[in-house]
GUNUTOR-557895 format. One record per residue: x, y, z of N, C-alpha, C, O, CB in turn. Coordinates in steps of 0.05 Angstrom, whole numbers, plus 5000, padded with zeros to 4 digits. Glycine has a CB too. Example, Ala and Ser with C-alpha at 12.3 -4.5 7.8 and 13.67 -1.06 7.14 Angstrom:
# residues 2
526448865156524649105156526449345156528549345169522649115181;525749555142527349795143525850015157526850235161528249885114;
//
This chain:
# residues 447
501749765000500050005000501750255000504250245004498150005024;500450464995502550674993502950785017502250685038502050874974;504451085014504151125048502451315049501751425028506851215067;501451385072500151625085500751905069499052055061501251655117;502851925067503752195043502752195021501552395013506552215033;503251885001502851854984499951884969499451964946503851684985;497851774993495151724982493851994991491652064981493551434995;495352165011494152335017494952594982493452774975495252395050;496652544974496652714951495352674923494752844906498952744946;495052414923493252264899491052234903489852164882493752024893;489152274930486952334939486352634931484452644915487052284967;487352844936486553114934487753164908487653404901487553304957;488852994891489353044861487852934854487253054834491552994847;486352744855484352644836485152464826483852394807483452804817;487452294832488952024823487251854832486551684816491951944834;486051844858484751504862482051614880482251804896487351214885;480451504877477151554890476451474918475751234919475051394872;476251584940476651544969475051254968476151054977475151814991;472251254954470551084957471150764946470750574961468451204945;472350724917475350584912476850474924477350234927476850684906;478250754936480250584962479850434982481550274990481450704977;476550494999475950375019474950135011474749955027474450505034;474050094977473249824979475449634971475349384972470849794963;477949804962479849604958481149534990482049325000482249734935;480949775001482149605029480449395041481749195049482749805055;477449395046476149235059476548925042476748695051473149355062;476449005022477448725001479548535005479448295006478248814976;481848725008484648595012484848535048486448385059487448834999;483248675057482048505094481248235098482048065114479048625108;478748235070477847975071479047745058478147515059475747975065;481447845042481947655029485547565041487347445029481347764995;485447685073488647675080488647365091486647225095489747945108;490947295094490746975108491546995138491946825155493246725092;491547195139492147185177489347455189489247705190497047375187;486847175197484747385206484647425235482447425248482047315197;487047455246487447505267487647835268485647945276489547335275;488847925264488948305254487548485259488148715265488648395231;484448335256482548615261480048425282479648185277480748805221;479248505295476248485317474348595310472248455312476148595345;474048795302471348885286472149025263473849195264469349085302;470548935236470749195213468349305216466249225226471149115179;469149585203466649815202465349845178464550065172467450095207;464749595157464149595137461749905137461750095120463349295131;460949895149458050055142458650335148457650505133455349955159;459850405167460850615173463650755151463850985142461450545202;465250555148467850695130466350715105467450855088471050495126;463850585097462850635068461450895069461851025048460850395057;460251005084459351225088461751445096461851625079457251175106;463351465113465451595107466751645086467151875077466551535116;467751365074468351475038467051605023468051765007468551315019;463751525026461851755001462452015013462852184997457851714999;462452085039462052355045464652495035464752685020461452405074;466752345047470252385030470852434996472352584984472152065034;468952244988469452334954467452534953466952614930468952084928;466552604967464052814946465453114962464953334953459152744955;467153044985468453354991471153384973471953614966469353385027;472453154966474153234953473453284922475253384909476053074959;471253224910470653224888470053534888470653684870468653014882;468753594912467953914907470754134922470154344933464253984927;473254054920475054074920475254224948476854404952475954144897;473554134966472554154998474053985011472553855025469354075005;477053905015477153785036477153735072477753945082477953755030;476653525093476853715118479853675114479853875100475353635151;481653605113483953705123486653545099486053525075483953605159;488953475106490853385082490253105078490552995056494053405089;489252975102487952615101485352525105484352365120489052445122;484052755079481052695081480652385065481752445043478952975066;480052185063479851975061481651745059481351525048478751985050;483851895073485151635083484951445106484451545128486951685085;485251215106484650955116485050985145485451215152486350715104;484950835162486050895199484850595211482550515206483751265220;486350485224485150315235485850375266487750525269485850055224;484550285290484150385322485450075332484349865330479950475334;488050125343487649925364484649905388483250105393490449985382;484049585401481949645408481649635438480549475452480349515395;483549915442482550085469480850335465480150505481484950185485;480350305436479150705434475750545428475050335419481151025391;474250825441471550745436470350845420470451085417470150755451;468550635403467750705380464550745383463150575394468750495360;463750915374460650985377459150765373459550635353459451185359;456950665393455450425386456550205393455150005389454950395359;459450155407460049875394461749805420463149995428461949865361;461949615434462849545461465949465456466749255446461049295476;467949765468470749715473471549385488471049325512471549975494;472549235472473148955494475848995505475948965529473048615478;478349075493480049105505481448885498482948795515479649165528;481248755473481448535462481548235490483448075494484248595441;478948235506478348105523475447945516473848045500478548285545;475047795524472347715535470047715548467747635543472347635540;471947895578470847895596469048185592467048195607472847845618;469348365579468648565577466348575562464948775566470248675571;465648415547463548335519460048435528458548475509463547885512;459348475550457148495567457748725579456548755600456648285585;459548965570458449165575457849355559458749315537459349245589;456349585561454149715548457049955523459350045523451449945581;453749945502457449955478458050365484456750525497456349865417;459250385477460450625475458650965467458451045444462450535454;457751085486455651235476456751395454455451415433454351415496;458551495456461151615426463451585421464651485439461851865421;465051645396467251615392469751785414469752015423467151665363;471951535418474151765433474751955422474751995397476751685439;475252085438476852405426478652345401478052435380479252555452;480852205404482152225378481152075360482052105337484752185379;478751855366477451715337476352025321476552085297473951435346;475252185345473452315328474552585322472952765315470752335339;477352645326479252885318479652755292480552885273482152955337;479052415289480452305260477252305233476752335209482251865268;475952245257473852365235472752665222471752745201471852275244;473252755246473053125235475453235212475453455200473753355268;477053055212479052995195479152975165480553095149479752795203;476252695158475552575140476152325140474952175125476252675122;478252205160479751945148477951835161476651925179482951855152;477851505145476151365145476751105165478750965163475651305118;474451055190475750865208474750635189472550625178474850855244;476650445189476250105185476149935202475749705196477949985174;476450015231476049835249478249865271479650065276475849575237;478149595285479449625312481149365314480249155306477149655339;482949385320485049315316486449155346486949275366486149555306;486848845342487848515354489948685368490648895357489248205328;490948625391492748645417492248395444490648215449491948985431;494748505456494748335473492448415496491948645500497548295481;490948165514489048285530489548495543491948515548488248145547;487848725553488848895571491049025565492249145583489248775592;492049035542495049215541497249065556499349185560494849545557;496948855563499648805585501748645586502648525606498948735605;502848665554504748475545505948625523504848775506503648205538;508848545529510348595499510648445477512048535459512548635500;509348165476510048025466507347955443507347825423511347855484;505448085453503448035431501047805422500047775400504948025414;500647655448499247405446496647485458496047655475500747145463;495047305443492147315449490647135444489847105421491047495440;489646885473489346665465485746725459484646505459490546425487;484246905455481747035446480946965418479546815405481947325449;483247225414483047265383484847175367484047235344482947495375;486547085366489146905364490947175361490447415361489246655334;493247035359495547225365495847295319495547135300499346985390;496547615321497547565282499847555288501247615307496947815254;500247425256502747255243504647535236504047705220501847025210;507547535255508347755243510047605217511447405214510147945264;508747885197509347865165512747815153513347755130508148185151;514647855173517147775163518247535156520147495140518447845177;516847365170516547095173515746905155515746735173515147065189;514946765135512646625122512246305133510346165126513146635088;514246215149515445895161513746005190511346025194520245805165;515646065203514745985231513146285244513346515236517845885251;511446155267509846395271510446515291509446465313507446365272;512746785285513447025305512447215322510247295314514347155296;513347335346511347465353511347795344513047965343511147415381;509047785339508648105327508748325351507748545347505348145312;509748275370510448535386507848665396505848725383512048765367;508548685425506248825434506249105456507949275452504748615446;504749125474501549065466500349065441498448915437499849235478;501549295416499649465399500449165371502149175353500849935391;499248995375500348755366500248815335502148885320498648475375;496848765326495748755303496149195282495749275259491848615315;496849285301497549545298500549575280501249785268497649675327;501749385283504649435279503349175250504149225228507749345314;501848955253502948745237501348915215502648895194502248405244;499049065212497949165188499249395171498649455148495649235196;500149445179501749645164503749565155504249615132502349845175;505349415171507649205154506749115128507849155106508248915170;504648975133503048765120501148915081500348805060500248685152;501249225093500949285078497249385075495949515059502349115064;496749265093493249315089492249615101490149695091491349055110;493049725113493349955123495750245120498250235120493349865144;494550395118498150575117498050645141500450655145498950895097;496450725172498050715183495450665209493050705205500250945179;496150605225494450505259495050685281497450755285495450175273;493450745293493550815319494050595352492350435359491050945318;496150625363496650465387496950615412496250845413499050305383;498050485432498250565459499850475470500150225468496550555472;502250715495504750585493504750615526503950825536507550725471;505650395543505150455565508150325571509450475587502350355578;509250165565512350115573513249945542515149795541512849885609;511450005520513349905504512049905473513149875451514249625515;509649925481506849785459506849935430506349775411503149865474;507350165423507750195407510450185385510350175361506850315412;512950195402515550175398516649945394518949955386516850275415;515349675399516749435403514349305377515249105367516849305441;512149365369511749245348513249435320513949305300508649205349;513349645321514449745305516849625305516949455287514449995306;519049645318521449465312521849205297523149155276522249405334;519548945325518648645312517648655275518048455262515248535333;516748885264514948895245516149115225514749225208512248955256;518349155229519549415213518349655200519149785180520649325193;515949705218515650015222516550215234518450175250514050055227;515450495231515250775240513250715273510850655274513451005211;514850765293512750765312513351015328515551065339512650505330;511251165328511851485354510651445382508251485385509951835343;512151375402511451455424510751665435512751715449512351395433;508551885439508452085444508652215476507552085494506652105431;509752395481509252445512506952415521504752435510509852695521;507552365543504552445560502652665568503152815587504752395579;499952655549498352885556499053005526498053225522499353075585;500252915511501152945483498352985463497753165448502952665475;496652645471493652705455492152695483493252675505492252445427;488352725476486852665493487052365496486852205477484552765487;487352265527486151995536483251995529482751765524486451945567;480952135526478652055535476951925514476652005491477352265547;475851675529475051395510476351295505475851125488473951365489;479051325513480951025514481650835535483650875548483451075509;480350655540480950465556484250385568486150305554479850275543;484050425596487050465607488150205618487249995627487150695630;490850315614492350055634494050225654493950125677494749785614;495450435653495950555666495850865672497751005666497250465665;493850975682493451155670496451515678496751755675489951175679;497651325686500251615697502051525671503051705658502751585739;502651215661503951155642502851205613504651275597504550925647;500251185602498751195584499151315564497851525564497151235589;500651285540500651445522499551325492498951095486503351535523;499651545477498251465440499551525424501351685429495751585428;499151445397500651465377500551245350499551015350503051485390;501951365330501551225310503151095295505251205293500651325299;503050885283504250635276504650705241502450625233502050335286;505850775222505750795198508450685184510150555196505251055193;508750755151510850645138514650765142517050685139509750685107;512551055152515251265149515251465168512851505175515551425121;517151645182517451905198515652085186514652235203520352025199;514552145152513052315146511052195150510152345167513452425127;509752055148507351895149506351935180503951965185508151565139;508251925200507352005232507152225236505252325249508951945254;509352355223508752715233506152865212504653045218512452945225;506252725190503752795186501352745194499552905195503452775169;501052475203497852405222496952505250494752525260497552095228;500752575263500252755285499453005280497253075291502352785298;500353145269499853405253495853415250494353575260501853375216;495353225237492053245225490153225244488153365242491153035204;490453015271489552935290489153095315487253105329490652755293;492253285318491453525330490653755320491853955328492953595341;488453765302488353905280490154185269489254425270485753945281;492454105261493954205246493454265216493154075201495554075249;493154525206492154585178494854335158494854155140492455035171;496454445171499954225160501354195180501354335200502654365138;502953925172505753945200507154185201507754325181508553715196;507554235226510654425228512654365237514054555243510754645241;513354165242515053935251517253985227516353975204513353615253;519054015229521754075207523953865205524853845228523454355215;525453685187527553595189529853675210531253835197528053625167;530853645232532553755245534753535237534653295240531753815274;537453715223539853635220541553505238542053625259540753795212;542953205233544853125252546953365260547553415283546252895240;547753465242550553615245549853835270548053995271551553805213;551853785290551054005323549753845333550453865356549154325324;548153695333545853495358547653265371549153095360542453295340;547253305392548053095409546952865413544652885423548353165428;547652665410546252375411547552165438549652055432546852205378;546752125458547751945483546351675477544051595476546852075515;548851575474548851265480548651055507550751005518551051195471;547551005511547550885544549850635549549650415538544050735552;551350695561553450445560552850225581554550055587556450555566;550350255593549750145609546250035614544250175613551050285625;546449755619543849675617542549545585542549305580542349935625;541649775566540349725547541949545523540949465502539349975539;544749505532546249305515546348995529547548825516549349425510;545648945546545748795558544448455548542048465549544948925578;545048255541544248045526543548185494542048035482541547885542;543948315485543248375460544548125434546647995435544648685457;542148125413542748025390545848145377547048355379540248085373;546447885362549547975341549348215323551048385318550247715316;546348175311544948295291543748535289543348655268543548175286;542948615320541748765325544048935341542649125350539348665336;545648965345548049035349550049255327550749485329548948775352;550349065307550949015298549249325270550249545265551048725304;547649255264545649545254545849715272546449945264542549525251;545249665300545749965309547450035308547450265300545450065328;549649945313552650075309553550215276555150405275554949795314;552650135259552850265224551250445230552250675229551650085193;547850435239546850615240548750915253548851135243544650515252;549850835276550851035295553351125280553851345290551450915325;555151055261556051145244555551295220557051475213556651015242;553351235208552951415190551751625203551451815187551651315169;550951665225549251905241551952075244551952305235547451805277;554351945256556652045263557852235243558152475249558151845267;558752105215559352205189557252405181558052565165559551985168;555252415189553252645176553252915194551553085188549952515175;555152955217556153145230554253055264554553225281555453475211;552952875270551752805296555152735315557352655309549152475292;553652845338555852815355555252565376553452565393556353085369;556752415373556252125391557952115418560352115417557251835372;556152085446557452125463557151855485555451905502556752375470;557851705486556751455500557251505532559251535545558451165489;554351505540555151485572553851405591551451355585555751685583;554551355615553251105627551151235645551751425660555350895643;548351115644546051185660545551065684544850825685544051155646;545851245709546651025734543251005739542450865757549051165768;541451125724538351155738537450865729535350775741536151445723;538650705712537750535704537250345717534950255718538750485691;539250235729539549955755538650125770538850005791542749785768;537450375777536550525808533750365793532350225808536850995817;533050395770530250365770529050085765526650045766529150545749;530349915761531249625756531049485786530049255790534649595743;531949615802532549555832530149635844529349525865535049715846;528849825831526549975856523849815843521949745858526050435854;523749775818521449565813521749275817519849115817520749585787;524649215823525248925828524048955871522448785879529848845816;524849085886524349065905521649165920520749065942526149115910;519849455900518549585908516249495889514149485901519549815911;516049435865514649405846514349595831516149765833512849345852;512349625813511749915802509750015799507749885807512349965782;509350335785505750475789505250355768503050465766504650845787;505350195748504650105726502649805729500549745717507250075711;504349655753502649445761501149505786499849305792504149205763;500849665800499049815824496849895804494849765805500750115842;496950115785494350215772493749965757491450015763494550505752;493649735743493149555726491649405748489249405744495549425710;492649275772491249285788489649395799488449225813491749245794;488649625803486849745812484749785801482649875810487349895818;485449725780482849745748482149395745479749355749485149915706;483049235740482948945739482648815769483248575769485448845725;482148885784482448805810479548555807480048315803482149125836;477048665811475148535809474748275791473148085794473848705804;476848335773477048175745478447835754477947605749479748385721;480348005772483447745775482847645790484147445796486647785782;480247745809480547655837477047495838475847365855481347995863;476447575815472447345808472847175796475147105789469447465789;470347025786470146845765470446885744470546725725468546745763;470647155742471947295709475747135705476747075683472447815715;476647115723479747065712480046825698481746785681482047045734;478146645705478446375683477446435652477646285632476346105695;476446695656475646815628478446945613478746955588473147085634;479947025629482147135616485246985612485846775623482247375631;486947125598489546995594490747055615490947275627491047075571;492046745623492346715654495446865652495946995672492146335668;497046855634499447065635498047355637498647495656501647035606;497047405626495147745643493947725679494147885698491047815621;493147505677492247485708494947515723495447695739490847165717;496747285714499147295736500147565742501047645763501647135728;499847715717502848015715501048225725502148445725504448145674;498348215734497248365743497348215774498748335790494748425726;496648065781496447995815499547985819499747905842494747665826;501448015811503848125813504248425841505948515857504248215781;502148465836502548755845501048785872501348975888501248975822;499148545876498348515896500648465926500048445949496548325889;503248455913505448465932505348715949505148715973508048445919;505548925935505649305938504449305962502249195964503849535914;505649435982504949546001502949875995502049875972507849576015;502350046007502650306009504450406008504750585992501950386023;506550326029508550576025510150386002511950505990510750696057;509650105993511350115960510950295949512950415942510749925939;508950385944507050515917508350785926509750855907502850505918;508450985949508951195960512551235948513351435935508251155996;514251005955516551035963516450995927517851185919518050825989;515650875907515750865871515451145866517551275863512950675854;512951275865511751565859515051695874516951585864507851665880;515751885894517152015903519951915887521452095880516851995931;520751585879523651595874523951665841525751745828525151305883;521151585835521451625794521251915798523352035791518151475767;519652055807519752305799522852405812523352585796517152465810;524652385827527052425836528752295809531052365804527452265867;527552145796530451935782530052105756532152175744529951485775;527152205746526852375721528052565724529652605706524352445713;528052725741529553045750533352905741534953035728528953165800;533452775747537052665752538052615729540452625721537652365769;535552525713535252445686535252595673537152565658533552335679;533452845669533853055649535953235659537253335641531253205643;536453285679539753345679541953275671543853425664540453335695;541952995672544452855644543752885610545252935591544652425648;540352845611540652765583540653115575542153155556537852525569;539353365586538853615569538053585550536353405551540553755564;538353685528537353785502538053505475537253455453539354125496;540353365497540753115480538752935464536852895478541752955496;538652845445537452475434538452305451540552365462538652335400;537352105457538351865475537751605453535451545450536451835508;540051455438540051285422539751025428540850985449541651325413;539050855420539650525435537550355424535350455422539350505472;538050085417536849905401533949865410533949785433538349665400;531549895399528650015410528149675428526749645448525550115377;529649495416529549165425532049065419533649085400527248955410;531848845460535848725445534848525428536848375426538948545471;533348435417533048195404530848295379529148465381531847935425;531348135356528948065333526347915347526447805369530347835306;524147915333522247795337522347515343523847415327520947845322;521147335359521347045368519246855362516946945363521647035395;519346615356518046375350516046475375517146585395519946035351;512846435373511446505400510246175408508046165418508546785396;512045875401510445695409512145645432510845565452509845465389;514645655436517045565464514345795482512745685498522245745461;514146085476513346245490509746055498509446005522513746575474;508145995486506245835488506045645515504545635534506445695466;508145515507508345265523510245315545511445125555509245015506;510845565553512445565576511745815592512846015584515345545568;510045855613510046075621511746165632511346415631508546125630;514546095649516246175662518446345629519046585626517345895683;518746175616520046305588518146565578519246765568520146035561;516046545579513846755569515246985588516647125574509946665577;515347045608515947125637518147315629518147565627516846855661;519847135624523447105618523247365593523147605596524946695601;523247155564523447415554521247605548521547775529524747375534;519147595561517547955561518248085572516948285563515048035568;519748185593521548235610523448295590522748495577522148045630;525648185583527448265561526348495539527148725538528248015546;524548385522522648515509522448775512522948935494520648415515;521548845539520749055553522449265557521649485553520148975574;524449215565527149345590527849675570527749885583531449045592;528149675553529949855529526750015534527050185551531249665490;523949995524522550165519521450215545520450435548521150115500;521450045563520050105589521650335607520450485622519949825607;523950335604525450535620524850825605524851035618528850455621;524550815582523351055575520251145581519551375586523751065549;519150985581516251085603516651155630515751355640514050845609;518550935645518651095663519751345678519351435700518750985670;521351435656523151635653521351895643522152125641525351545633;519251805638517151965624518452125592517952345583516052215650;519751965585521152045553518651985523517351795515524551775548;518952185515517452085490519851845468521951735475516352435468;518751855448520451665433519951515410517751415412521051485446;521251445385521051445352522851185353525251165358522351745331;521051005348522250745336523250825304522150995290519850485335;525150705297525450695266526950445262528550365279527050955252;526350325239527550005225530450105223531050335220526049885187;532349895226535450015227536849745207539249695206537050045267;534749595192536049325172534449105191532549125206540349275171;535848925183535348555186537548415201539748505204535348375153;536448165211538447995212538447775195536647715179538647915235;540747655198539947365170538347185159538747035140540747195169;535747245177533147135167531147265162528847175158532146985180;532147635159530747745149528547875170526547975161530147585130;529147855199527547985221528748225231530948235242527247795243;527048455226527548725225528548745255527748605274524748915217;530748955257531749065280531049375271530649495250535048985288;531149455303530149795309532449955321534449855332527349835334;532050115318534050415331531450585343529450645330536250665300;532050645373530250805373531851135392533351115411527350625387;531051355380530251605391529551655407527251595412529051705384;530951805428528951815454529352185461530952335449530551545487;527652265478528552505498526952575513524952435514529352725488;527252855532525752805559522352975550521753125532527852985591;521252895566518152975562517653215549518353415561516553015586;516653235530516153455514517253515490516253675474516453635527;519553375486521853405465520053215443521353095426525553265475;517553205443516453035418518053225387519853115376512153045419;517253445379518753585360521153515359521553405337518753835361;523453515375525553455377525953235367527253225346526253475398;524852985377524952655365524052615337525152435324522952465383;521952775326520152745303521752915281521752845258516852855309;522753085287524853275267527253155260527953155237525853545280;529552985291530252875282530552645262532152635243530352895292;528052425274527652205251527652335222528952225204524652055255;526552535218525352615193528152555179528552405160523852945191;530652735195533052685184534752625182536752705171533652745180;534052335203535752105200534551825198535551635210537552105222;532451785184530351605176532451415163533051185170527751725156;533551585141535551385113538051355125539351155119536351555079;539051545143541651435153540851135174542150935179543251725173;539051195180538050945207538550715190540750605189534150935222;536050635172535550505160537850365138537950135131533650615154;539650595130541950425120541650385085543450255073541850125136;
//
């Protein structure tokens, strides 16, 4: 499929017919071999969106640069009429959604057309992307064995790979949007927090909670960010390597890493170098502080997940759910009060310590130490499931809790052809900063 740029200019030129497009996408939906991907289509709704889309652009009326382009909703956002499950079960019996979330319906005031809602792991609460519900999708790098597509924002990252979508909306709470983009060799933007509206999105954490979008390319994100906060155009600019400082963490986020994945970031970090970026490697002591304080204290991430699922893990609802979600949520039932007290007081202490080292810097480092994995060892073993989601995790989770925004980008393959990531990081608010960069080091990343 093309990208978000692309269709958005051949749309308002008169190259291809909104109404066309939506039936070629719903087509190539039904005709994909992995119907794991989507939980509800909006046949009836995106067809009516497209007529209204071709007849504004026909009268050379559009609402905005992506009036009938495609969008699919991971399915935490609520869709008018239609009961948010949270790609769960247990949820199926409650009453559907009196309107669309805020940003479904910043995307419809927009023009772009929803297709539906979009396969994840239950509850948001995995990196790894399984869902014994709706089945887990086949990430597309693969065609032999069945990998995991990265999670939470599972089916978010595999459609756009995949080509059926140009680009998805996800939710990143320690990893979810950044770690399927990597698994799946997309564009993934982690946005700060408070970045879009939460409201009508179903939470997992709500101090961690963030949104954002899953597409082919850095223009393709900064433009859907741009339209969604209704932006007439991006103003988001290429910002040049040459003068920017880029910190490497020499500590922690290399730790068990792939040959391969290594191995790309390091070329990547060279050609950033040669293009006038200044590479400064240095070691983050907040890391093991924060490694240590969730290993002994726990974290606000599994305190609020629990406090929202509580009723869930603890009734006759949990035999309804995936018992690796049950466990990683009653996890937290360890937490004291003053855990939870003594977490809140030291992150906000470790972020201050934090944006004092990093300043005005990029913070560089492989978005995952590993390529995507066979998900049947992970199946049949929950202690291995355990093992590496945890791994999975570590590289994007410390940037949530750091409260950093952050830009996955594809950085090549390894020898079987499973995409590795580089990801962008900096401290809260520096979204422009991260998104300017990518813009202009997308091709150096990528190689």
């Amino acid at each position: 499929m093309d990208t978000v740029v692309q269709l958005s200019k051949k749309l308002r030129g008169g190259k291809i017919d909104a109404v066309e497009l939506n039936e070629e996408v719903l087509a190539n939906i039904a005709s994909c071999d992995d119907q794991a991907i989507f939980i509800d289509l909006f046949a009836d709704r995106a067809g009516n969106e497209a007529k209204a889309s071709r007849r504004r652009l026909k009268a050379g009326k559009p609402l905005s640069l992506l009036d009938g382009v495609p969008i699919g909703w991971k399915d935490l956002f609520d869709i008018e009429g239609r009961v948010t499950t949270a790609a769960s079960v247990v949820l199926k019996s409650n009453p559907p959604a009196a309107k669309d979330a805020k940003l479904v319906a910043a995307g419809k005031a927009a023009g772009m057309i929803s297709i539906g809602t979009l396969n994840m792991t239950e509850f948001a609460y995995s990196g790894i992307g399984l869902n014994p519900h709706y089945g887990t999708p086949r990430n597309p790098n693969d065609l032999k064995a069945h990998r995991s597509p990265g999670g939470s924002s599972s089916a978010s990252g595999v459609v756009v790979a995949k080509g059926l979508l140009p680009v998805a909306i996800g939710t990143d709470t320690g990893g979810s949007i950044r770690i399927p983009a990597s698994f799946n060799g997309v564009v993934g933007y982690k946005s700060s927090t408070g970045h879009y509206a939460m409201d009508g999105v179903f939470p997992l954490s709500r101090t961690l909670d963030t949104l954002g979008p899953l597409a082919q390319t850095v223009e393709d994100c900064v433009l859907v960010d741009a339209v969604l906060r209704g932006q007439a155009k991006p103003k988001i600019k290429a910002i040049s390597p040459k003068g920017q400082t880029f910190l490497v963490p020499v500590n922690v986020m290399f730790e068990g890493i792939e040959l391969a994945v290594a191995a790309n970031f390091e070329a990547a970090l060279k050609r950033i170098s040669k293009a006038g970026g200044k590479i400064i490697h240095k070691k983050f002591p907040m890391f093991e502080s924060i490694l240590d304080l969730i290993k002994t204290r726990g974290h606000v991430l599994g305190a609020e997940a629990l406090h929202l699922h509580y009723a869930c893990v603890n009734g006759p609802e949990a035999a309804q759910m995936d018992q690796r979600v049950v466990q990683r949520i009653k996890l937290a039932e360890q937490m004291t009060a003053v855990d939870l007290v003594e977490v809140l007081l030291r992150r906000k202490e470790l972020i201050a310590q934090c944006n004092a080292l990093v300043g005005d810097a990029i913070v560089v480092c492989p978005t995952t130490p590993h390529v995507a994995m066979p998900i049947a060892p992970l199946e049949q073993d929950i202690e291995e499931f355990f093992r590496v989601n945890a791994k999975t995790l570590r590289n994007t989770m410390l940037g949530n809790f750091l409260d950093w925004c952050g830009l996955a980008i594809p950085s090549g393959s390894d020898r079987d052809g499973m995409p590795t990531g580089f990801l962008l990081s900096a401290q809260h608010g520096r979204d422009v900063a991260v998104l300017g960069s990518g813009l202009a080091l997308e091709q150096l990343i990528r190689g």
